[in-house]
PyMOL Python script that loads the backbone (N, CA, C, O; Angstrom):
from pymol import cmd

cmd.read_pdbstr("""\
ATOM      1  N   UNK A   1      52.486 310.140  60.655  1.00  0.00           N
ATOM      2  CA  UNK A   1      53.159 311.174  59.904  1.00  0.00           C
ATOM      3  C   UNK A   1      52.400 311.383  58.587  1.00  0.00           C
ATOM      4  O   UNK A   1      51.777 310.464  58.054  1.00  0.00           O
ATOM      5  N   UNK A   2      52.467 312.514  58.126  1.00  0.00           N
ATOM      6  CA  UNK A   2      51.475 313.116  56.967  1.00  0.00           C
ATOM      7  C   UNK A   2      52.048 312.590  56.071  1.00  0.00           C
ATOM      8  O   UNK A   2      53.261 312.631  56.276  1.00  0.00           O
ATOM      9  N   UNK A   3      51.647 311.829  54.640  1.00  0.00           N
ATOM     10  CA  UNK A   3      52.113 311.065  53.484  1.00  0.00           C
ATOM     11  C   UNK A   3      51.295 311.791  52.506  1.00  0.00           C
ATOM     12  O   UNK A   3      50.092 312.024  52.393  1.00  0.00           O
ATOM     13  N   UNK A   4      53.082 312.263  51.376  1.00  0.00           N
ATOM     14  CA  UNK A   4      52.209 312.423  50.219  1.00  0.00           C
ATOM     15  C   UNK A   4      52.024 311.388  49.217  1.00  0.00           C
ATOM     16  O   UNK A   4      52.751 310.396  49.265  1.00  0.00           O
ATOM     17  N   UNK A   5      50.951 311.523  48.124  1.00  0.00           N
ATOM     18  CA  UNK A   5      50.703 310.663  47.546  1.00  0.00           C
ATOM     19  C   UNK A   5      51.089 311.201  46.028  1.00  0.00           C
ATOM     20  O   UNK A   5      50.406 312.200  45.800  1.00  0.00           O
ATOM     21  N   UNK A   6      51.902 310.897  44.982  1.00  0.00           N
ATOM     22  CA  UNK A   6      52.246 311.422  43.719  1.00  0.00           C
ATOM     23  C   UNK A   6      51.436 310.911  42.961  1.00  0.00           C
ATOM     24  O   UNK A   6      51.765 309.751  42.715  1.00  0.00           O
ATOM     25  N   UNK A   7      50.125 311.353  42.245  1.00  0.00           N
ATOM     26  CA  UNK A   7      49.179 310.791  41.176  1.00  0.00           C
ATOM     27  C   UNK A   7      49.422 310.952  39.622  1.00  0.00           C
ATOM     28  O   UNK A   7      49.964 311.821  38.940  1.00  0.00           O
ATOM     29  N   UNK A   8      48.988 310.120  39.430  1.00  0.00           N
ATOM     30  CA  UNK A   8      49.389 310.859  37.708  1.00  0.00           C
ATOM     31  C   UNK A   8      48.408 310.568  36.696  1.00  0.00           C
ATOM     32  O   UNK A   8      48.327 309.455  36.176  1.00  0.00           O
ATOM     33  N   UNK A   9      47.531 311.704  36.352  1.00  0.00           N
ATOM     34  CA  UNK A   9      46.159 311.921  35.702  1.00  0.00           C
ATOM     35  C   UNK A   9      46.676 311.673  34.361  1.00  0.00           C
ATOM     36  O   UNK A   9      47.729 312.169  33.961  1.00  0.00           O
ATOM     37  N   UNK A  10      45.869 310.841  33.609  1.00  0.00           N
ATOM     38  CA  UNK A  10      45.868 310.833  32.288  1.00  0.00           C
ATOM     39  C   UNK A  10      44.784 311.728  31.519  1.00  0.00           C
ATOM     40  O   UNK A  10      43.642 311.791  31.973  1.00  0.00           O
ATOM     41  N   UNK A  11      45.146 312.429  30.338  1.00  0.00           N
ATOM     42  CA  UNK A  11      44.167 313.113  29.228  1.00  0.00           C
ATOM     43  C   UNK A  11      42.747 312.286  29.483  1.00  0.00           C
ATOM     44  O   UNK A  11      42.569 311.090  29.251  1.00  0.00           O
ATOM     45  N   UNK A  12      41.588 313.425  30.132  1.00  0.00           N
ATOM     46  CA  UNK A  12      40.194 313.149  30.413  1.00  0.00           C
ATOM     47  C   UNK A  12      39.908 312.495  32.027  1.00  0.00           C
ATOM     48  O   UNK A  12      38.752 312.143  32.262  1.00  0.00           O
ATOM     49  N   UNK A  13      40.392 312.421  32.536  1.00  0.00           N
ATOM     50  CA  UNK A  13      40.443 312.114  34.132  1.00  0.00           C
ATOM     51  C   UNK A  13      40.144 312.910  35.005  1.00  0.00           C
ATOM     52  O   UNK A  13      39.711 312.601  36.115  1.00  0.00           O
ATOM     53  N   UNK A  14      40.396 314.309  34.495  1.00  0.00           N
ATOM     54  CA  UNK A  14      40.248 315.785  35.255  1.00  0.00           C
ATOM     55  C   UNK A  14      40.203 316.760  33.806  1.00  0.00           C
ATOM     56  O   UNK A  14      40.624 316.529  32.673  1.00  0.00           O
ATOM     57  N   UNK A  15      39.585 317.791  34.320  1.00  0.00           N
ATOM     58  CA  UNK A  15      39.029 318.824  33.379  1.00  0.00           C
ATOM     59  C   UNK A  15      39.268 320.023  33.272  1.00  0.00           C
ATOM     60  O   UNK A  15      38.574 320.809  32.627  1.00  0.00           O
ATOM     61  N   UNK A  16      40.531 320.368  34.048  1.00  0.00           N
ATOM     62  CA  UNK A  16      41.051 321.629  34.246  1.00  0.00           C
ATOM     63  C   UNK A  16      41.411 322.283  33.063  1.00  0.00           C
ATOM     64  O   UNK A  16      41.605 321.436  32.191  1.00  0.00           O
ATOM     65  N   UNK A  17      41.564 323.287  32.703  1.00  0.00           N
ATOM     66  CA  UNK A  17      41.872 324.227  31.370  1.00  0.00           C
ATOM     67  C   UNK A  17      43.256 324.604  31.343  1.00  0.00           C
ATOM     68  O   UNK A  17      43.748 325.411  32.132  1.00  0.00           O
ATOM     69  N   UNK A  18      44.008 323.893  30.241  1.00  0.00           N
ATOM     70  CA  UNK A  18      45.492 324.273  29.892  1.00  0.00           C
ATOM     71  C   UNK A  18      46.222 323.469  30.841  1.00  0.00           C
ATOM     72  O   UNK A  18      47.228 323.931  31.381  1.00  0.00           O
ATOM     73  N   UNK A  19      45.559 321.622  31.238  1.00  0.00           N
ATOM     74  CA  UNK A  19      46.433 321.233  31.764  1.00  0.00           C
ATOM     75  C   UNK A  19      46.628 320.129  30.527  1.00  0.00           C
ATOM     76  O   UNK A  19      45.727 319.949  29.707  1.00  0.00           O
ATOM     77  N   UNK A  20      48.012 319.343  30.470  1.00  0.00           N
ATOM     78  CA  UNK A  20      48.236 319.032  29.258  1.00  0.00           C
ATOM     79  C   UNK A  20      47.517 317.176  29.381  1.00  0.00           C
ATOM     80  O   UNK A  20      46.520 316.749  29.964  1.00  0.00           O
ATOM     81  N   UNK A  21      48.511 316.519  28.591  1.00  0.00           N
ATOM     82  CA  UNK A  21      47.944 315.348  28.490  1.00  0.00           C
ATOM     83  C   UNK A  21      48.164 314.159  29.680  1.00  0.00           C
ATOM     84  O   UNK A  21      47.446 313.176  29.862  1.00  0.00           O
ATOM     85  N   UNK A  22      49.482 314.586  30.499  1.00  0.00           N
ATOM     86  CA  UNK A  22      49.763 313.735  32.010  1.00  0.00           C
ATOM     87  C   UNK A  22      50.084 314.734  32.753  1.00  0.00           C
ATOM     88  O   UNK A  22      50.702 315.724  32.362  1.00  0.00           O
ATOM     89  N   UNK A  23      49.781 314.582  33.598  1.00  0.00           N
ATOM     90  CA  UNK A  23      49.771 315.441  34.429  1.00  0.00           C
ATOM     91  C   UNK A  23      49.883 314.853  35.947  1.00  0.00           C
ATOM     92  O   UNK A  23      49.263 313.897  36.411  1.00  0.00           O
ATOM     93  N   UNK A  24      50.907 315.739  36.635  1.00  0.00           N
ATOM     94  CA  UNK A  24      51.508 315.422  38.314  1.00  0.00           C
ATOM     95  C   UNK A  24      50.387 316.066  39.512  1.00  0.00           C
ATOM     96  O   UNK A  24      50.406 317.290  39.381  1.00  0.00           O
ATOM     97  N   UNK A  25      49.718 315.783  40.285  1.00  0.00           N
ATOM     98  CA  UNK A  25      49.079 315.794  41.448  1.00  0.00           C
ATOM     99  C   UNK A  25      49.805 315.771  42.385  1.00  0.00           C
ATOM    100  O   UNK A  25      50.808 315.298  41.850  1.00  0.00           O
ATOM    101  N   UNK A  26      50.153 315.979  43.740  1.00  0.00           N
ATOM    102  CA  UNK A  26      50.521 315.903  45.241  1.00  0.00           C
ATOM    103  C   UNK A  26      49.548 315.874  46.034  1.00  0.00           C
ATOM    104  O   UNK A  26      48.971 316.954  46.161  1.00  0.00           O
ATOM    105  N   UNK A  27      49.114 314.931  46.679  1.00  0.00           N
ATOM    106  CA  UNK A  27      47.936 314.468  47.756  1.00  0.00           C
ATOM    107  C   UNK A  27      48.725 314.316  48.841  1.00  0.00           C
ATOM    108  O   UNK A  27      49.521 313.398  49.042  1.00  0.00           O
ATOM    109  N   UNK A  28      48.412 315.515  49.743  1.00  0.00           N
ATOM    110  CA  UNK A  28      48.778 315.094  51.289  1.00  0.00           C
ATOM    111  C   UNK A  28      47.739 314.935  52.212  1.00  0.00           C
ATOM    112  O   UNK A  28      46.817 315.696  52.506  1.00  0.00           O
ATOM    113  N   UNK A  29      48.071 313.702  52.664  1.00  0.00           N
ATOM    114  CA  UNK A  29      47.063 313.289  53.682  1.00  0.00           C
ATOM    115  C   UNK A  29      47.435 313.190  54.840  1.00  0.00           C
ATOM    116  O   UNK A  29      48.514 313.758  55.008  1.00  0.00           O
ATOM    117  N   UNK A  30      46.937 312.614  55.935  1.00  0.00           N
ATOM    118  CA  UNK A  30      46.910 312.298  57.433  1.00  0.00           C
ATOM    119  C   UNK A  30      47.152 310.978  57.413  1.00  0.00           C
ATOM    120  O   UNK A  30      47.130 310.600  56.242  1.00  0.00           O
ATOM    121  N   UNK A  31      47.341 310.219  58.055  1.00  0.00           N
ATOM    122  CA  UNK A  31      47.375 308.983  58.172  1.00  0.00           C
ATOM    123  C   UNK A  31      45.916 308.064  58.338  1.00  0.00           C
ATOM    124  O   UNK A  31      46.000 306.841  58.445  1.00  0.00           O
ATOM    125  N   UNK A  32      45.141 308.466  58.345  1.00  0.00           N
ATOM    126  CA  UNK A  32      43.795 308.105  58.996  1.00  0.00           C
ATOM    127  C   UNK A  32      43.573 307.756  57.396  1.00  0.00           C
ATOM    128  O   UNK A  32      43.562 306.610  56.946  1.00  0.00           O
ATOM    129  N   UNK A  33      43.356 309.260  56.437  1.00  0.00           N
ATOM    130  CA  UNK A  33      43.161 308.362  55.160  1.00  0.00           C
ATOM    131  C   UNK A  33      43.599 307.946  53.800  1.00  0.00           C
ATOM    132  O   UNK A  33      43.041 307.662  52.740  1.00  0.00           O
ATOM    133  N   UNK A  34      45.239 308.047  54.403  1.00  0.00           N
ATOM    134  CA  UNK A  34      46.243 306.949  53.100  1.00  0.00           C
ATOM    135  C   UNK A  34      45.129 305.673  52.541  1.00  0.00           C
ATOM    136  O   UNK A  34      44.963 305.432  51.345  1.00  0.00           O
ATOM    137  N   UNK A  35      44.543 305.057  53.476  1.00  0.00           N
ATOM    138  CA  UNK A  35      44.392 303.708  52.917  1.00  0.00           C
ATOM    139  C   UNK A  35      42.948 303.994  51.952  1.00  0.00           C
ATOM    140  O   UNK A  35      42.732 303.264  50.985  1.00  0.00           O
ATOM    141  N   UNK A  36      42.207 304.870  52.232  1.00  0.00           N
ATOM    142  CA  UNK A  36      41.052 305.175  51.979  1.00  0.00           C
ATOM    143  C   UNK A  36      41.121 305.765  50.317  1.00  0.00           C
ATOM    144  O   UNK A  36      40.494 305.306  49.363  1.00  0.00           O
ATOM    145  N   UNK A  37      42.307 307.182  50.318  1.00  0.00           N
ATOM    146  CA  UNK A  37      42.532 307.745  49.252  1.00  0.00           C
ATOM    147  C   UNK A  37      43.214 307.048  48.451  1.00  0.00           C
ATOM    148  O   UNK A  37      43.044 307.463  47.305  1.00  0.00           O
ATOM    149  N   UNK A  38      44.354 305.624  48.533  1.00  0.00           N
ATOM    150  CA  UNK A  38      44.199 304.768  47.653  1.00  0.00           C
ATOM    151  C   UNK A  38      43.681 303.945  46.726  1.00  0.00           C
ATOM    152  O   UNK A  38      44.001 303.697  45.563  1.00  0.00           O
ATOM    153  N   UNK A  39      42.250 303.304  47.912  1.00  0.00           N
ATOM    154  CA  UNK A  39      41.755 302.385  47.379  1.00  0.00           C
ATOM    155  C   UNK A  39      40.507 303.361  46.389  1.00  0.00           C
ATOM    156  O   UNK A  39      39.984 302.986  45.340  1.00  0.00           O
ATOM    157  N   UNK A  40      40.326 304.367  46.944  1.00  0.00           N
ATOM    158  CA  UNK A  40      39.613 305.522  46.123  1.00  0.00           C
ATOM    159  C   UNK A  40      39.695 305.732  44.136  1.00  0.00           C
ATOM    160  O   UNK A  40      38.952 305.623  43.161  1.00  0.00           O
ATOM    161  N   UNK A  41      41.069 306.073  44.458  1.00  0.00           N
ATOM    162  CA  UNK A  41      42.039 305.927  43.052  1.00  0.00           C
ATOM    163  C   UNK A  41      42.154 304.960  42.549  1.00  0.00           C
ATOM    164  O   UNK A  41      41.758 304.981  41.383  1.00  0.00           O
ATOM    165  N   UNK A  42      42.582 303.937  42.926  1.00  0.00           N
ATOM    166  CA  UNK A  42      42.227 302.441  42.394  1.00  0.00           C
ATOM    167  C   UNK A  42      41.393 302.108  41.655  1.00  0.00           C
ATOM    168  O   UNK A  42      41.580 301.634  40.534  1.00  0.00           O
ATOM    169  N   UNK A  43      39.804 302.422  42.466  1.00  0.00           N
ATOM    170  CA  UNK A  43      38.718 302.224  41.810  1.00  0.00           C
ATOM    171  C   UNK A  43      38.291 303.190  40.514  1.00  0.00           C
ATOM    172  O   UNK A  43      37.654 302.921  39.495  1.00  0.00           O
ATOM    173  N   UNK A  44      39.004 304.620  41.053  1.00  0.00           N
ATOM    174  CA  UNK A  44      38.506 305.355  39.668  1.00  0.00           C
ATOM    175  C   UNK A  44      39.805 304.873  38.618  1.00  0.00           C
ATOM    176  O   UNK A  44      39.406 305.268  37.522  1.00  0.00           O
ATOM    177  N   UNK A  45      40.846 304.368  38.451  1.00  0.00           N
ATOM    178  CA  UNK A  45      41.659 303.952  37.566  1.00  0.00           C
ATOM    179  C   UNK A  45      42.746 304.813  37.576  1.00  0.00           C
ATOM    180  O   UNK A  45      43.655 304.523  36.797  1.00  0.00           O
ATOM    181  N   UNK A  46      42.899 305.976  38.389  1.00  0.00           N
ATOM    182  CA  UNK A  46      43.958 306.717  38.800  1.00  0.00           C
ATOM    183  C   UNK A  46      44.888 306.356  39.542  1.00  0.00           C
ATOM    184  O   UNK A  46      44.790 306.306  40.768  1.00  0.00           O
ATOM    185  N   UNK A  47      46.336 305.936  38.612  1.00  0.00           N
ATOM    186  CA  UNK A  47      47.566 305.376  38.877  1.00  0.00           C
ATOM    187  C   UNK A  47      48.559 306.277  40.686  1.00  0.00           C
ATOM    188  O   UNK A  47      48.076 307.266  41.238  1.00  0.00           O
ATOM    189  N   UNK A  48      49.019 306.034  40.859  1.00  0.00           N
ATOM    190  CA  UNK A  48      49.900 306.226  42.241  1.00  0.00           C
ATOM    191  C   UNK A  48      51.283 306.355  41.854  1.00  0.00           C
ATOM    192  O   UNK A  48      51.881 305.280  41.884  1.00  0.00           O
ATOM    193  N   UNK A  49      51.799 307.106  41.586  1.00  0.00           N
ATOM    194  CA  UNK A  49      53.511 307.076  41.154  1.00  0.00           C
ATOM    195  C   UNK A  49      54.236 306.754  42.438  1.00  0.00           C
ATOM    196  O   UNK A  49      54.986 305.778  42.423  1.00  0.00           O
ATOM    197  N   UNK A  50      54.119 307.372  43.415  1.00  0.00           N
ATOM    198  CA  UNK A  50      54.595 307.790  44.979  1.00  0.00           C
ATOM    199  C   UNK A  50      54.303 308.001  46.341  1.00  0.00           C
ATOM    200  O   UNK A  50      53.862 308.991  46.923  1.00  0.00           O
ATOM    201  N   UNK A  51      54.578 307.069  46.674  1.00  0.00           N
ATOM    202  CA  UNK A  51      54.126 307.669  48.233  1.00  0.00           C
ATOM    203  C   UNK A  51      55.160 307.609  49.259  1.00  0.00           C
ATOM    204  O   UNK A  51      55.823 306.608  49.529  1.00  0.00           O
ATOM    205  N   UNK A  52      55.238 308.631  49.750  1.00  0.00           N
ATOM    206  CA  UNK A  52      56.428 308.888  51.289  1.00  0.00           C
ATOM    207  C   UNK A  52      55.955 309.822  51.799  1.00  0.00           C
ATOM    208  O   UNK A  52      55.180 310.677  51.370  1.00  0.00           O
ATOM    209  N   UNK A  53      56.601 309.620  53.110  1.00  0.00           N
ATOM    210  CA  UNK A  53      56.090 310.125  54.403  1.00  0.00           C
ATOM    211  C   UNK A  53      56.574 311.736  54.218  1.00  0.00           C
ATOM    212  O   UNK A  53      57.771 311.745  53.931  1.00  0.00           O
ATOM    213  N   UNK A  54      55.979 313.179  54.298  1.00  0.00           N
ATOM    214  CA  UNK A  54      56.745 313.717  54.601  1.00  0.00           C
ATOM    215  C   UNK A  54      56.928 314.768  55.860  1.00  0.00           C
ATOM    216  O   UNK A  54      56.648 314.321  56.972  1.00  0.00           O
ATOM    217  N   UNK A  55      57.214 315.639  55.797  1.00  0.00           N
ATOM    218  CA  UNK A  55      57.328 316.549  57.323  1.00  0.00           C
ATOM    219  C   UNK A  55      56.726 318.123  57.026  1.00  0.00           C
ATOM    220  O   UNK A  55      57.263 319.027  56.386  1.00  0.00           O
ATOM    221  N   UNK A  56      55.596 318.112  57.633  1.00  0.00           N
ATOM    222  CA  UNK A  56      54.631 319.454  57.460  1.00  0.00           C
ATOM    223  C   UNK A  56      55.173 320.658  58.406  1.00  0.00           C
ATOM    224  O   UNK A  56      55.135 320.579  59.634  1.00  0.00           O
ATOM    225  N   UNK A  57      55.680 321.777  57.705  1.00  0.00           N
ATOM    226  CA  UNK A  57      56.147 322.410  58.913  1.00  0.00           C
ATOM    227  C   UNK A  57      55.276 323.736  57.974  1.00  0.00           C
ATOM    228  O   UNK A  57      54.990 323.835  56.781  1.00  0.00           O
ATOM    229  N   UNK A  58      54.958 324.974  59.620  1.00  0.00           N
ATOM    230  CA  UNK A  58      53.986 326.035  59.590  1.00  0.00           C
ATOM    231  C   UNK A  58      54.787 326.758  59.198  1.00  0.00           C
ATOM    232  O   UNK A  58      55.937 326.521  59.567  1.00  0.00           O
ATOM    233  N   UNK A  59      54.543 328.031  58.227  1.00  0.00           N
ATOM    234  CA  UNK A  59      55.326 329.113  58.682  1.00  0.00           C
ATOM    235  C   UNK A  59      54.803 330.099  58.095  1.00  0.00           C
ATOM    236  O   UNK A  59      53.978 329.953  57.193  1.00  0.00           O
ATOM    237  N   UNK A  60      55.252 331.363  58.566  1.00  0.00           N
ATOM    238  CA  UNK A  60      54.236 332.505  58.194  1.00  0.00           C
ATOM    239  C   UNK A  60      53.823 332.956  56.933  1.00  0.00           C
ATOM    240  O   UNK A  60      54.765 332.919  56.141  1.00  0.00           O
ATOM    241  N   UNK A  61      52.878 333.330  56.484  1.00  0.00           N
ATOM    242  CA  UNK A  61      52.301 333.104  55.293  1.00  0.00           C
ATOM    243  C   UNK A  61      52.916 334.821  54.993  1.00  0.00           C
ATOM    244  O   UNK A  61      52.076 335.643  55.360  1.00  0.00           O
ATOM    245  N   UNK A  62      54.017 335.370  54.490  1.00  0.00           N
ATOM    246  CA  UNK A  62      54.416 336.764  54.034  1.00  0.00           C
ATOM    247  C   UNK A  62      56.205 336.594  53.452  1.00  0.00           C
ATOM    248  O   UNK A  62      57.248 336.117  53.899  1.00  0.00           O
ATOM    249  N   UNK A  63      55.905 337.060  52.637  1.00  0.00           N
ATOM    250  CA  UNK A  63      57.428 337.294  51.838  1.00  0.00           C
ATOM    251  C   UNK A  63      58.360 337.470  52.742  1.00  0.00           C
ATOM    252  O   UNK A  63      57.952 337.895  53.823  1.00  0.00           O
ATOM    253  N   UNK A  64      59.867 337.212  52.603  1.00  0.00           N
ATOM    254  CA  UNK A  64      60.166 336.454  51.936  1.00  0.00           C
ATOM    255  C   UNK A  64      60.434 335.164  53.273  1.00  0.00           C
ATOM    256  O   UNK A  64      61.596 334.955  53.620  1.00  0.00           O
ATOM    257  N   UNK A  65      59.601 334.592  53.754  1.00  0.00           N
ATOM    258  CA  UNK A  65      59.857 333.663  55.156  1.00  0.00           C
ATOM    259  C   UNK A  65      60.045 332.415  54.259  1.00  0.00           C
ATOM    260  O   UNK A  65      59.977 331.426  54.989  1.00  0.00           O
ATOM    261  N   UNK A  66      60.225 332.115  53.155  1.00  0.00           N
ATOM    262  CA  UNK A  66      60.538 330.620  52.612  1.00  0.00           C
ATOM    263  C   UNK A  66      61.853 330.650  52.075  1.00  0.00           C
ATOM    264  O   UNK A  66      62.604 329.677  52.145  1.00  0.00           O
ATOM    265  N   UNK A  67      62.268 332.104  51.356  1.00  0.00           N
ATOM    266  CA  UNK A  67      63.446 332.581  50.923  1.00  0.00           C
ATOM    267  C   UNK A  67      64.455 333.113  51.909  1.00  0.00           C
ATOM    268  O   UNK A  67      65.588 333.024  51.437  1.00  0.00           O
ATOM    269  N   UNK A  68      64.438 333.454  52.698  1.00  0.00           N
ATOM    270  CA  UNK A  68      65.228 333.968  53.941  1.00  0.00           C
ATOM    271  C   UNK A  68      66.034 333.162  54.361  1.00  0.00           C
ATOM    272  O   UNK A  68      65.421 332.228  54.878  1.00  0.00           O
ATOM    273  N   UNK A  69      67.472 332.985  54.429  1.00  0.00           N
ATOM    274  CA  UNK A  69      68.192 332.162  55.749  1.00  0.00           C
ATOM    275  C   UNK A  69      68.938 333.049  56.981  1.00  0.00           C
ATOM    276  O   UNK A  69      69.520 334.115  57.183  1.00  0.00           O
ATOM    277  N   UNK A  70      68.552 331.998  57.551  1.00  0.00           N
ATOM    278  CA  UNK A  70      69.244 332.467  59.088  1.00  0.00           C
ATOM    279  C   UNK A  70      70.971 333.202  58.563  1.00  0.00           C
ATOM    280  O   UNK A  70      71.714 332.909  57.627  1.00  0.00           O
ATOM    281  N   UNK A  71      71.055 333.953  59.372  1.00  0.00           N
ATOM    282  CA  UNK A  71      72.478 335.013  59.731  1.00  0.00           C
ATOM    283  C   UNK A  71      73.279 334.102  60.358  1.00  0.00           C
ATOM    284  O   UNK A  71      73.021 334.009  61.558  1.00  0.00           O
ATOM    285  N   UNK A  72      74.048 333.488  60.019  1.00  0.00           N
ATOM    286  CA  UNK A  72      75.383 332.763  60.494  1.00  0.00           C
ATOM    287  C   UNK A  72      76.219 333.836  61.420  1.00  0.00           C
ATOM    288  O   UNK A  72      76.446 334.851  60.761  1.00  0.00           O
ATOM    289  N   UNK A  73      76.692 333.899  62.628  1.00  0.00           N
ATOM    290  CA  UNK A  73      78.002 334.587  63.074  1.00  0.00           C
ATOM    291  C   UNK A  73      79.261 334.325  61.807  1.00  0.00           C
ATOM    292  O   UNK A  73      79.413 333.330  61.098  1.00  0.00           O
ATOM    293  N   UNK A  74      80.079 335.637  61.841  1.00  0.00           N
ATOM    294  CA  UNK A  74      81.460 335.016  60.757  1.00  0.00           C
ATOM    295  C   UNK A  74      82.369 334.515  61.633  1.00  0.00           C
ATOM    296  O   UNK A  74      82.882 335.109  62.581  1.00  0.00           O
ATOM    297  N   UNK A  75      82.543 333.415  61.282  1.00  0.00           N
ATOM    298  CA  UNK A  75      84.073 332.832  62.437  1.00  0.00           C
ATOM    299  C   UNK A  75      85.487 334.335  62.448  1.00  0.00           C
ATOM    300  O   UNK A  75      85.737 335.440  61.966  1.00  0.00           O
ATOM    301  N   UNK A  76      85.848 333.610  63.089  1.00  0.00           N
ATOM    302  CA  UNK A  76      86.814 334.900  64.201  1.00  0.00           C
ATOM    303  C   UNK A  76      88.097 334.306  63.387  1.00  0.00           C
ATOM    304  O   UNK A  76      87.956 333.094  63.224  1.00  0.00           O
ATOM    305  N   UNK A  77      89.179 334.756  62.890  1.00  0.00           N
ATOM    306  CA  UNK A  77      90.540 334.246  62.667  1.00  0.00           C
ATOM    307  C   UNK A  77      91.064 334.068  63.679  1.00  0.00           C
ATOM    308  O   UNK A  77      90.690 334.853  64.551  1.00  0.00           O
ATOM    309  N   UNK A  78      92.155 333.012  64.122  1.00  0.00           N
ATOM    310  CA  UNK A  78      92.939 332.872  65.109  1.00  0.00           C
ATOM    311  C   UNK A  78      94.014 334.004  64.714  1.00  0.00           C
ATOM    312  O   UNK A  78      94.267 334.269  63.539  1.00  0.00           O
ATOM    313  N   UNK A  79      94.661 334.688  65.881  1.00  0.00           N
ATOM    314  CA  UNK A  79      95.427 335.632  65.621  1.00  0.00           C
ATOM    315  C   UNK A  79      96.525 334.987  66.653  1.00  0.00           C
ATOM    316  O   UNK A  79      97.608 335.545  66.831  1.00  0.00           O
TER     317      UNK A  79
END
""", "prot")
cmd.dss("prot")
cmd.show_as("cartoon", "prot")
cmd.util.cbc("prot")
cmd.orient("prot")
């Protein structure tokens, strides 16, 4: 199962523009290389807040398919 990994960059670790002084990452991986992208981070001194398993699901890349819920039937009153 695909695991994300929660990193947490300290000021000078990464070089992005207008990111502040800690900063949150999400690393999703495969299982093949959890152990790899750990020991990776480790070595560069980049801490691990989190890791759990989570559930990758597809869906169509167009408005609004993330915002949308399904149409419920309205229940019927007993008469």
């Amino acid at each position: 199962m695909p695991t994300d990994l929660t990193v947490i960059l300290e000021h000078g670790q990464v070089s992005w523009p207008g990111w502040g002084r800690r900063d949150v990452v999400h690393v999703l991986l495969d299982d093949q290389t959890v152990a790899r992208c750990q020991a990776a981070l480790e070595r560069a001194g980049i801490g691990i807040a989190d890791e759990r398993e989570v559930l990758v699901v597809e869906v169509e890349d167009r408005p609004p398919t993330l915002t949308s819920t399904p149409t419920l039937p309205t229940p019927r009153s007993a008469a």
